[in-house]
SEDOVO-808031 format. One record per residue (C-alpha): x, y, z; residue in three letters. Coordinates in steps of 0.25 Angstrom, whole numbers. Each point is the difference from the previous one (the first is absolute). Layout:
N
    xx    yy    zz res
     X     Y     Z ALA
...
//
This chain:
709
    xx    yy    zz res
  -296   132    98 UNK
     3    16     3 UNK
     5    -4    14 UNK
     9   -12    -4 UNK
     6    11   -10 UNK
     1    10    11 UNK
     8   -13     9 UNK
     8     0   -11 UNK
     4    13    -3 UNK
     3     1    14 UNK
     8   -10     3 UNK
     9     4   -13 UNK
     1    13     6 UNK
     5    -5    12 UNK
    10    -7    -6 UNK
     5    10   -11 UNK
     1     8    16 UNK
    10   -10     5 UNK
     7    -3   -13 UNK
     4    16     2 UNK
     9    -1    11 UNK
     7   -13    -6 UNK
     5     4   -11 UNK
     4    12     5 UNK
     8    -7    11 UNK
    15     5     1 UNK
    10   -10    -6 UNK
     9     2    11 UNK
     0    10    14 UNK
    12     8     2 UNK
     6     1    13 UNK
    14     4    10 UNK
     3    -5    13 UNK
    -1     6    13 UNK
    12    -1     9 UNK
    -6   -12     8 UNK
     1    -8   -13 UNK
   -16     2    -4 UNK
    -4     3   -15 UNK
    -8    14    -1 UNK
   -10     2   -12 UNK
     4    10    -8 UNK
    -4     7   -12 UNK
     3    -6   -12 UNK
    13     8    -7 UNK
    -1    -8   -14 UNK
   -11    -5    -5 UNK
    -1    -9   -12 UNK
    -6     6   -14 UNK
     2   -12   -10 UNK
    10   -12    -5 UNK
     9     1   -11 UNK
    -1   -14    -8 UNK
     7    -6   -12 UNK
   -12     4   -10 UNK
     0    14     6 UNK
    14     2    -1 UNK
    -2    -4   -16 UNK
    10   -13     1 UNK
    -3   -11   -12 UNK
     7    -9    11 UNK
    -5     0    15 UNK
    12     2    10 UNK
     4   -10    10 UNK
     7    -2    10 UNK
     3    15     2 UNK
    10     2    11 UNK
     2    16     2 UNK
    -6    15    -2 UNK
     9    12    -4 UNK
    -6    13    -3 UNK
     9    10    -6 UNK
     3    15     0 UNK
   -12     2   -12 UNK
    -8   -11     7 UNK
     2   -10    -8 UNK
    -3   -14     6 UNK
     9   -11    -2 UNK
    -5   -14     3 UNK
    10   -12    -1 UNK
    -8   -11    -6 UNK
    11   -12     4 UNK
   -11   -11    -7 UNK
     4     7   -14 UNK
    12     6     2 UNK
    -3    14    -2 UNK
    -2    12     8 UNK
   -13     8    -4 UNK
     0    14     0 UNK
   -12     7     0 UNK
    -3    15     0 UNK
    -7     9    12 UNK
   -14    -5    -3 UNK
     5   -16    -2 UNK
     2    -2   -13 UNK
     8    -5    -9 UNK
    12     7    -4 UNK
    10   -11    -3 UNK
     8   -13     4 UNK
    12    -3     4 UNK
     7   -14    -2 UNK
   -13    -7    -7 UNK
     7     3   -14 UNK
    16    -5    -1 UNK
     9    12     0 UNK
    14    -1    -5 UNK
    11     1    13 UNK
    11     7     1 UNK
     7   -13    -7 UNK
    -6     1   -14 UNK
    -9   -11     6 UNK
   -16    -2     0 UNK
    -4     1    16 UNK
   -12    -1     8 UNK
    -4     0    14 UNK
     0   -11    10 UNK
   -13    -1    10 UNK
     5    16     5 UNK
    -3     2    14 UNK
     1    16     1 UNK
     1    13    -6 UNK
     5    15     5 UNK
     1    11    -8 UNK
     9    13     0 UNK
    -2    12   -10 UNK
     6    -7   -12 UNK
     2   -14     3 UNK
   -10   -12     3 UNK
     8   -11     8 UNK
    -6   -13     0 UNK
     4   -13    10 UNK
     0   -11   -11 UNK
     2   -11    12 UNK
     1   -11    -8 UNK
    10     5    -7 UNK
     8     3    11 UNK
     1    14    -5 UNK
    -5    16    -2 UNK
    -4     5   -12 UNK
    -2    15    -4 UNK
    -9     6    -9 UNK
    -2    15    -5 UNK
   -14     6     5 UNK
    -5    -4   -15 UNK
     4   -15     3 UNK
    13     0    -9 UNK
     8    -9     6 UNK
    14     8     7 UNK
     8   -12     5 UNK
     2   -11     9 UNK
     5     1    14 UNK
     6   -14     3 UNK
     1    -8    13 UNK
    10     8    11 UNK
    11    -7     3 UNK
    10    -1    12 UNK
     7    -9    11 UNK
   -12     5     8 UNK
    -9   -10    -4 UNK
    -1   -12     5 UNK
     4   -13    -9 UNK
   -10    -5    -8 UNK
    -8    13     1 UNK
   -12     2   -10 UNK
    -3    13    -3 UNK
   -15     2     0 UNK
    -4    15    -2 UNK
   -14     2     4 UNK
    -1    15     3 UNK
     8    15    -3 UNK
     2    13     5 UNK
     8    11    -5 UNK
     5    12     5 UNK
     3    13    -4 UNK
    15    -3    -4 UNK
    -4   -14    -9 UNK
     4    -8    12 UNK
   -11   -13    -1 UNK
    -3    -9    12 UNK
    -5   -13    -3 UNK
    -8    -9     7 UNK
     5   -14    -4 UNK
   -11   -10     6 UNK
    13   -10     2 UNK
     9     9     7 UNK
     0     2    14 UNK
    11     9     2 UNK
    -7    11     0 UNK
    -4    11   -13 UNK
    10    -2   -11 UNK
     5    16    -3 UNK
     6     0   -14 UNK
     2    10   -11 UNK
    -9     2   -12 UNK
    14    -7    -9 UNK
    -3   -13    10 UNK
    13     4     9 UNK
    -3    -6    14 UNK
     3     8    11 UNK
    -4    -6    13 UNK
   -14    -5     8 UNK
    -7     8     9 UNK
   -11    -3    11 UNK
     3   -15     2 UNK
   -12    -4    10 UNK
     4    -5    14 UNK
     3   -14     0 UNK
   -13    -8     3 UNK
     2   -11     8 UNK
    -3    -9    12 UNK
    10     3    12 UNK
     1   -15     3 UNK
     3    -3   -15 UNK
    12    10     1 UNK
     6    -7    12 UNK
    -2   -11    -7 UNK
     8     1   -12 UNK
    11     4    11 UNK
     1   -13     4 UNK
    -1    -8   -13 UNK
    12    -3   -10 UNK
     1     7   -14 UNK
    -5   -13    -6 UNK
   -13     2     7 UNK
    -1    14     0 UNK
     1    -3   -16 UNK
   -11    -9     0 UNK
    -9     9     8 UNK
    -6    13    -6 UNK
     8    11     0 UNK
    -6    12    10 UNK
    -2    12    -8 UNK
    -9    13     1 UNK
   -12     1    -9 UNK
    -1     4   -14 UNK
    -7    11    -5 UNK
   -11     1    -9 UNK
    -4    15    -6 UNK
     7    14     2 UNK
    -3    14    -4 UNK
     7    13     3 UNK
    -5    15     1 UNK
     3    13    -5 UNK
    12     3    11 UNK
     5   -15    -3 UNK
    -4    -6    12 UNK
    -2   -14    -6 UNK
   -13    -9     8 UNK
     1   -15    -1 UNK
   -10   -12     4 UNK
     1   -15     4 UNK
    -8   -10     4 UNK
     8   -11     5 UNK
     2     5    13 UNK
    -4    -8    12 UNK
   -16     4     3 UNK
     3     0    17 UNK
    13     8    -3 UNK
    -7    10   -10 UNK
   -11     2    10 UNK
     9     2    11 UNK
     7    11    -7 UNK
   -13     8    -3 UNK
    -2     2    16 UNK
    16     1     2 UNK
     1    10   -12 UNK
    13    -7    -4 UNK
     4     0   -16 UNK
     8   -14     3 UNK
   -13    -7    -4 UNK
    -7     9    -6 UNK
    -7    -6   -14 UNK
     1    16    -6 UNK
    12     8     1 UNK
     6    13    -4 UNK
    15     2    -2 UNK
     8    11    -6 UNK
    12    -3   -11 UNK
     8    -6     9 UNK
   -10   -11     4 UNK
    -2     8    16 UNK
   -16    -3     5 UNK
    -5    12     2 UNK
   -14    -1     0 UNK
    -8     7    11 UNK
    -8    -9    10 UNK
    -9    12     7 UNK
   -14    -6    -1 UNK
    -6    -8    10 UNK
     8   -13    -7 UNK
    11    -1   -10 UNK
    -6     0   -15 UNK
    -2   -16    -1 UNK
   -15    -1    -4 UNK
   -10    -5     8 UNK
     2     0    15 UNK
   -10    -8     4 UNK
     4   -14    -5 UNK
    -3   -10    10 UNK
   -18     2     0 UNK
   -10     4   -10 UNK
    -2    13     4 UNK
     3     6   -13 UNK
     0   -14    -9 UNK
    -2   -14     2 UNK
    16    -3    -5 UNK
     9     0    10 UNK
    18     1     0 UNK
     7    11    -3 UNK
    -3    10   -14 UNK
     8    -7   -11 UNK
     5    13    -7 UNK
     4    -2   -14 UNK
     0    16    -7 UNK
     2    14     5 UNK
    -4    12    -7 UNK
     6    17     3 UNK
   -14     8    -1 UNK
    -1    17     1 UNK
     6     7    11 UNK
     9   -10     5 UNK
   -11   -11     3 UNK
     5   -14    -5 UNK
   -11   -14     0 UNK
     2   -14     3 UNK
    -8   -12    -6 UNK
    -2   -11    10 UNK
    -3   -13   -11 UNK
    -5   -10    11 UNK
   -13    11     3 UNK
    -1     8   -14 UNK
     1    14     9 UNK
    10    12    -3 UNK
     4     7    12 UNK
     5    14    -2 UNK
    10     9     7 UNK
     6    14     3 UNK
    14     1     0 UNK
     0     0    15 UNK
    -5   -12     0 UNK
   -14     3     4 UNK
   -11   -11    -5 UNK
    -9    10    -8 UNK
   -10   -11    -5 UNK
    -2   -13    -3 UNK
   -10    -7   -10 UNK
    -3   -12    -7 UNK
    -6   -13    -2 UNK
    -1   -14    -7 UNK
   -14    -1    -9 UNK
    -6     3   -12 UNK
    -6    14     2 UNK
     7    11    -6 UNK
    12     5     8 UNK
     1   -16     6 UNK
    12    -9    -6 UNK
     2   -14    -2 UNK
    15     1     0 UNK
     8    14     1 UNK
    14     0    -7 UNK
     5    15     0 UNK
    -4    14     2 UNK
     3    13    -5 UNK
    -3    15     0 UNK
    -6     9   -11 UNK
     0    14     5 UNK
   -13    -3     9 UNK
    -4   -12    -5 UNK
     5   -13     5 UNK
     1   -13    -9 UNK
    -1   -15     5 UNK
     5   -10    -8 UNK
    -9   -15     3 UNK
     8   -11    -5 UNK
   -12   -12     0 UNK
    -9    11    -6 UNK
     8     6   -11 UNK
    -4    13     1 UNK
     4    13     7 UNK
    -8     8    10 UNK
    -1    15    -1 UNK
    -3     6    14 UNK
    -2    16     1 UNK
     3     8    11 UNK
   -12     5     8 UNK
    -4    14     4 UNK
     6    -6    15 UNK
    13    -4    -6 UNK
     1    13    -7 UNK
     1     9    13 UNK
     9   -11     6 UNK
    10     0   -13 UNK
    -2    17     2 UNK
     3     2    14 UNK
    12   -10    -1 UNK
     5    10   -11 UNK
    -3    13     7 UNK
     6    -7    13 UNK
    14    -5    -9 UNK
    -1    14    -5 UNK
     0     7    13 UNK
   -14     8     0 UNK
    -3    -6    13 UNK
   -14     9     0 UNK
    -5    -6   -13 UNK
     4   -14     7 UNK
    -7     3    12 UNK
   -13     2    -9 UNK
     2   -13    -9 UNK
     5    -8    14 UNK
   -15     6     7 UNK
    -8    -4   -13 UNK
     5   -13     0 UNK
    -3    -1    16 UNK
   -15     5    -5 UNK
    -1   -13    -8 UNK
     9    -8    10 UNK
     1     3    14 UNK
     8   -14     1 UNK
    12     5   -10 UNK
    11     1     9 UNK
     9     6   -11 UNK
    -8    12    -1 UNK
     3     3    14 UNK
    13    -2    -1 UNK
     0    10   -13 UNK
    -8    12    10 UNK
    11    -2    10 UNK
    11    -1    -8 UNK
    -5    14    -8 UNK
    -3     7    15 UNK
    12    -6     3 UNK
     8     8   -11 UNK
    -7    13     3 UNK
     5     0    14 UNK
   -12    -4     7 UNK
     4   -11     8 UNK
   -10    -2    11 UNK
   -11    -1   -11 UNK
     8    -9    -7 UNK
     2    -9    11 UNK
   -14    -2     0 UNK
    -2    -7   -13 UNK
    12    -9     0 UNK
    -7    -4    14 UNK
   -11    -4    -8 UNK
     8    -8    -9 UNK
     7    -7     9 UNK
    14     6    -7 UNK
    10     1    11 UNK
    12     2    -8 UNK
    -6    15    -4 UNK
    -6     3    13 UNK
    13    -2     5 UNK
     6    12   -12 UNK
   -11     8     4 UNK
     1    -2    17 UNK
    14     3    -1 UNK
    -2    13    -6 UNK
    -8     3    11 UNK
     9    -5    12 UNK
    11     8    -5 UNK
    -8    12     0 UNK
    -5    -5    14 UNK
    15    -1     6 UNK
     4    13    -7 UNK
   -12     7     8 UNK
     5    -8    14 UNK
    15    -1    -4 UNK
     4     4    13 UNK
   -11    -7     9 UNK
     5   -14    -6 UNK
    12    -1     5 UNK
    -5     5    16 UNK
   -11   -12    -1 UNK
    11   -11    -4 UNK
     8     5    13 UNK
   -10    -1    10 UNK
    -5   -14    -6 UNK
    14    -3     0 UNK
     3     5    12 UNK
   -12    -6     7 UNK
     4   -12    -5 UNK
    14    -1     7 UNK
    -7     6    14 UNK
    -9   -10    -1 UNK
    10   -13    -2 UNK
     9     7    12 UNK
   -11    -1     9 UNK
    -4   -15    -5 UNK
    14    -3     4 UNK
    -1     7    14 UNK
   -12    -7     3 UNK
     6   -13    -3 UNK
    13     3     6 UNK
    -9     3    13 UNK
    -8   -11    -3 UNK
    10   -10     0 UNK
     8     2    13 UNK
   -13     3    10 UNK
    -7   -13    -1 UNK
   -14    -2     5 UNK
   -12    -2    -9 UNK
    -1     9   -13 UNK
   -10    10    -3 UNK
    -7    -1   -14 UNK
     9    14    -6 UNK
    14    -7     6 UNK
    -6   -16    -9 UNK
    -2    10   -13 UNK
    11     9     1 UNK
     9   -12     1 UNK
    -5    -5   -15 UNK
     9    12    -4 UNK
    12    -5     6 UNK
    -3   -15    -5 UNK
    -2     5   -14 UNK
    16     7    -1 UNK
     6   -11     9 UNK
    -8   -14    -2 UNK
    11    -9     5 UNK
    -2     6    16 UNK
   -12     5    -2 UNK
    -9   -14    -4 UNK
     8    -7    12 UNK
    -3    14     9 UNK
   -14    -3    -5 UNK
    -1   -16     5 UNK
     7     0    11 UNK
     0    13     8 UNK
   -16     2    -6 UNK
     2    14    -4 UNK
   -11    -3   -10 UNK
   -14    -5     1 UNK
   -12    -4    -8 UNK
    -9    13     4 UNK
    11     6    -8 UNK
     2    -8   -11 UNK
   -16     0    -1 UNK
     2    15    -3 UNK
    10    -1    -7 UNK
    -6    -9   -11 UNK
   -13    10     2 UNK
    10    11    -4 UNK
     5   -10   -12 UNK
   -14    -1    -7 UNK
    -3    13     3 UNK
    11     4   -10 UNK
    -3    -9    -9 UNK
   -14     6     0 UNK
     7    13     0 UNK
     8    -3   -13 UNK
   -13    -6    -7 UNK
    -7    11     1 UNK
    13    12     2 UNK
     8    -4   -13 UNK
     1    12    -9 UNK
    -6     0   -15 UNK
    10    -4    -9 UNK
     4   -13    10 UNK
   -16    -2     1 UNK
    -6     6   -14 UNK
   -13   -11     1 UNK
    -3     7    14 UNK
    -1   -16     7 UNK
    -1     0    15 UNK
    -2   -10    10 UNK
    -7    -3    12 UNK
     7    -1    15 UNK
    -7   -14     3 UNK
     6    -4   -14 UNK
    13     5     4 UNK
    -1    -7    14 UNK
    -2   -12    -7 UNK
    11     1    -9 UNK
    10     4    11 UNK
    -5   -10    13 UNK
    -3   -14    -8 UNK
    15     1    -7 UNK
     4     5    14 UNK
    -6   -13     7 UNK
     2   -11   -10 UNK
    15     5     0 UNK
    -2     0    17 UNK
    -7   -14     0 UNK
     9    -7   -10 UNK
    12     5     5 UNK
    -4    -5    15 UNK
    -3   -13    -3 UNK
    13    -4    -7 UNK
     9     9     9 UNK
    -7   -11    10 UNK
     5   -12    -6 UNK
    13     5    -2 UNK
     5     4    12 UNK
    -5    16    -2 UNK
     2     7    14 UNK
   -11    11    -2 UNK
   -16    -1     3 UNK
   -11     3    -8 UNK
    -2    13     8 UNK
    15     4    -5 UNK
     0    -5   -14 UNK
   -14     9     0 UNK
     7    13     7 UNK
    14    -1    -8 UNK
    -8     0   -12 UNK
    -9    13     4 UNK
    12     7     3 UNK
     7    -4   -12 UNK
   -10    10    -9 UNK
     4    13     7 UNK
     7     3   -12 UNK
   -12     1    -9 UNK
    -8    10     6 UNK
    12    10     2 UNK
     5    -2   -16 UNK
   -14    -2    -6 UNK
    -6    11     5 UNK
    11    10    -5 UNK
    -2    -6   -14 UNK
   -15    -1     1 UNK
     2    16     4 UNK
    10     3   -12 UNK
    -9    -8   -12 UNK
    -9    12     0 UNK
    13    11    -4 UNK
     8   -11   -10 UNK
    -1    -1   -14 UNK
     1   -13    -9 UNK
    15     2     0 UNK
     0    -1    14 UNK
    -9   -10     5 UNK
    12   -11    -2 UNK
     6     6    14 UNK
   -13     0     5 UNK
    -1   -15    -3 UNK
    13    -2     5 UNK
    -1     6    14 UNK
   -13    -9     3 UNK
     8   -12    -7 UNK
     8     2    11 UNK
    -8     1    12 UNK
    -5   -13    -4 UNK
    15    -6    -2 UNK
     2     7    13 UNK
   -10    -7     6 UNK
     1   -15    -6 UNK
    15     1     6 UNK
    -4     4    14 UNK
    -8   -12     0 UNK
     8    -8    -5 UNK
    12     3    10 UNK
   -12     1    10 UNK
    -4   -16     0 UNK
    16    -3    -1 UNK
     3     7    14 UNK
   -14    -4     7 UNK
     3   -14    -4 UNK
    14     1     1 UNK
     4    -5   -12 UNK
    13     1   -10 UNK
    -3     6   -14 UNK
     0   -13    -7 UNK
   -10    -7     8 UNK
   -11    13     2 UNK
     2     2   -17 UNK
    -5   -15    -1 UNK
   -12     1    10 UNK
    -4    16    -5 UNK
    -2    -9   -13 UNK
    -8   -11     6 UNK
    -7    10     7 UNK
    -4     7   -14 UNK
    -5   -15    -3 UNK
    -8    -2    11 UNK
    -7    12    -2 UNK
    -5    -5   -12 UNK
    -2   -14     4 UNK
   -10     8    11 UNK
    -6     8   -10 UNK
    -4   -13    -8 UNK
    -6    -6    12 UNK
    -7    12     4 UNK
    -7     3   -15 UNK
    -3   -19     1 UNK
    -6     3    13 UNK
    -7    12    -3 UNK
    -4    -5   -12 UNK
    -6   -14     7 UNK
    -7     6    12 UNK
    -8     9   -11 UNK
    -4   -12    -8 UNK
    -4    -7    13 UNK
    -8    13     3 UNK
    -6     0   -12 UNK
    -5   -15     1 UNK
    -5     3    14 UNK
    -8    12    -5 UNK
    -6    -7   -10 UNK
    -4   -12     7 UNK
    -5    10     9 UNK
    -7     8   -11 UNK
    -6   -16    -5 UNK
    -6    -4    14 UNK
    -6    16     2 UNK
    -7    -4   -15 UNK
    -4   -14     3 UNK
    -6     4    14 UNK
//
């Protein structure tokens, strides 16, 4: 009996050992992205304490259908309860202080009023504004909940016949001016004053639309375009503004593939958050790795099993300069600093504390943030952790400008999270600021962050040019001048070359590719039929080609190469010879059937020499990466652009004098030849792919009989 008790005993042990971890299992894990797109754990900045219910608030009627936070300069929380028509206001520790709406009040009329299913709440120092959407209209209350007045429907020629005037969320800015998000408008933020006098829309979103619909509707009669839905941008759906006026609006009805495009491109076209000043301009900053969207990674389950673009429905302003987004479709709040830097993201759908069933709004208090779940009624209370602290601290010292104290929040944070780029980013800029650029360089290396290390490598080349100011100028004479000598013996040498007749030595075949590439017309037909050229040197000429191609792999500078890729020559061999031969092979055998004067052997040597310009601009460009900032790298895109235009034309002018053809024709057999390439491409993969499953069955028929035997 003692040792069935002792099983026991231990066996419950066991469990009660197991049970430990599980409940205290995290609700959620808080992450940021590394530049390839990756989420890196993080520690969590908030963590949640308790919910805030209808009991706990002291409500003799459970709120439903909530619909929006505000928390006011006192830290009052307001919560519009549309189910009731009410707004809830609730004091710093969630409870009651009074309603708004649940009781009639009298209007400005004489007449008993009352709210109709309100949607949203902003409040100043003295006035509460309320979105009665139903109504179509704002009204006002004292901070006591005394009704002021009503702001009626705006009206003006500017909006469109039939428009219904929906008001779903406020702003308002230090001079009384309101900017209304009405969920039926689509012209952008209605700006009007606090008497109801419209005065324009800002922020009017880009038209989202298929390019083929648009042409389209050019082709159709205005009956038809009538009867067909009318292209118009998206609407949107909430809006807040900070202390300097700068006003931050959502939507959610933006196309998912063009909203995720916009997160890599860092375009605000398609951008579901947005921040604009009073005369509707986007001015958000993009400097993070991708542009403030929500989740990056959409398409897998790396960080979720829910897949399409983040469907954001609320933004929040929190302490120095930071601002959160909620994304509805994955319950998640994703944080950011005024640069655009993801700080961390957290968040999750369950039923621990800190999970939500359906997230509707959020909103700071001091360093507390509120979450407002729609399906569970209720509002979660999350407080900022000992991590967050450092992270809020070091922003203020950093917006304050004590760079040291930065630099010793910013190293804290690393202690806890090597993986913060943001941290690295707050060193450097603070080295940065004290003068000490090379250090600084350093950490926006490890961050990725060209654009400062761009700042900062500027600083030191011009202290580098002052040091060799008169050095720079001698070496850009003798490049120059070595330059010119070295065309003026190219030319000799062909000159020469061209009147003594006899066979050609291999530096006469190479230096003619210099005469080819400045006078193409002579120089291919020079090249077919007085041979200047041959295949020993167009073999070193493509080896030259993959060379620099290798060169640029591994050679460009940092801020054109910040990941640091590189390459292989066999890879770059690959990528320059099969082009090369497939073009080569293509162009031979249609040149063939329609009368094309030049051999494979030719088709294969013009072609060579046609890359001459590539090494000779690439190199240079490759050369001049390493000293350019980000300012500067479009020239550096520019001149190997045009190396390969340079190029392309050489061959194309190249098959037109070796076949002899006119314009017309050598254009329509250049793009038969780009087909054929692919047509040998797909019979190259079929054949490749049906050899190896004919290896494959021979192997293992081989593999069977070796078994059997």
């Amino acid at each position: 009996m003692k040792n069935i008790i002792r099983v026991i005993a231990l066996v419950f042990a066991a469990m009660m050992l197991f049970a430990v971890p599980i409940s205290a299992a995290k609700p959620y894990q808080t992450y940021t992205y590394s530049i390839d797109g990756m989420p890196l754990n993080s520690p969590d900045a908030y963590t949640p304490v308790m919910t805030v219910d209808s009991a706990y608030m002291g409500l003799s009627k459970a709120f439903d259908d909530p619909r929006d936070l505000f928390v006011d300069d006192e830290n009052n929380v307001y919560l519009v309860d549309a189910k009731n028509n009410r707004v809830i206001v609730l004091d710093r520790y969630y409870k009651l202080k009074f309603t708004i709406g649940e009781k009639t009040f009298i209007n400005d009329q004489g007449v008993p009023d009352e709210l109709t299913a309100p949607s949203g709440v902003f409040v100043t120092e003295d006035i509460i504004y309320v979105c009665d959407t139903d109504a179509n209209r704002i009204v006002t209350f004292d901070r006591e909940g005394n009704f002021i007045k009503i702001i009626p429907q705006p009206e003006s020629e500017l909006f469109s016949e039939g428009a219904v005037y929906k008001p779903v969320a406020v702003a308002v800015d230090q001079y009384n001016r309101l900017y209304v998000v009405s969920s039926t408008t689509y012209q952008g933020i209605i700006v009007m004053t606090d008497e109801g006098t419209f005065t324009g829309f800002i922020g009017a979103q880009k038209v989202d639309a298929n390019p083929l619909e648009i042409l389209w509707r050019r082709f159709q009669t205005k009956e038809q375009r009538e009867l067909t839905a009318e292209i118009i941008p998206t609407e949107f759906n909430n809006i807040t503004i900070n202390d300097e006026g700068f006003i931050y609006v959502t939507t959610s009805s933006i196309d998912s593939s063009k909203q995720q495009s916009a997160i890599t491109s860092k375009s605000g076209d398609y951008a579901p958050v947005k921040m604009l000043n009073a005369s509707g301009a986007e001015i958000m900053r993009r400097n993070g790795f991708f542009a403030p969207s929500g989740e990056v990674q959409v398409s897998n389950s790396v960080t979720s099993d829910i897949t399409g673009a983040s469907k954001i429905i609320d933004v929040a302003v929190g302490p120095e300069g930071t601002w959160s987004i909620i994304d509805e479709k994955r319950q998640k709040i994703f944080t950011y600093d005024f640069d655009g830097n993801l700080l961390f993201a957290f968040g999750d759908k369950g039923q621990q504390l800190g999970n939500l069933s359906s997230i509707e709004a959020v909103v700071y208090q001091g360093s507390t943030m509120l979450v407002l779940d729609k399906t569970a009624d209720n509002i979660t209370v999350f407080k900022r952790t000992e991590y967050g602290d450092i992270l809020i601290r070091a922003l203020e010292h950093q917006n304050n400008r004590q760079y040291e104290l930065a630099v010793d929040d910013w190293t804290e944070i690393l202690k806890r999270n090597s993986n913060f780029d943001t941290a690295y980013i707050g060193i450097g800029q603070a080295l940065y600021r004290n003068a000490e650029y090379e250090e600084a360089i350093e950490y926006y290396k490890s961050a990725y962050d060209t654009a400062n290390y761009s700042n900062a490598y500027k600083e030191l080349r011009k202290a580098w040019i002052e040091k060799y100011v008169l050095l720079i100028p001698v070496i850009a004479i003798v490049l120059i001048v070595a330059f010119v000598l070295f065309f003026r013996y190219a030319a000799k040498v062909n000159l020469r070359t061209a009147t003594k007749g006899g066979k050609r030595t291999l530096k006469e075949e190479l230096l003619f590719g210099f005469h080819l590439m400045l006078h193409p017309f002579d120089g291919f037909w020079d090249l077919k039929h007085e041979k200047r050229g041959s295949v020993r040197a167009s073999v070193i000429y493509l080896v030259v080609v993959i060379l620099t191609f290798f060169y640029q792999a591994i050679g460009t500078g940092y801020v054109m190469n910040p990941r640091g890729t590189y390459t292989t020559v066999f890879s770059q061999a690959i990528a320059v010879l099969v082009p090369l031969f497939l073009w080569v092979t293509a162009n031979w055998c249609l040149t063939t059937l329609f009368d094309g004067e030049g051999s494979f052997k030719d088709i294969f040597i013009a072609t060579s020499y046609s890359l001459v310009p590539l090494p000779l601009l690439i190199i240079p460009a490759t050369i001049a990466s390493n000293f350019v900032t980000t300012s500067e790298t479009a020239m550096i895109n520019l001149l190997s652009s045009f190396s390969f235009i340079w190029a392309i034309l050489l061959i194309f002018f190249g098959m037109m004098v070796t076949h002899d053809y006119t314009l017309t024709k050598n254009l329509v057999i250049s793009l038969c030849t780009v087909v054929g390439m692919v047509f040998i491409m797909f019979v190259g993969i079929l054949f490749t792919t049906l050899l190896g499953k004919i290896v494959s069955f021979i192997s293992n028929i081989v593999i069977e009989i070796n078994y059997r035997l």
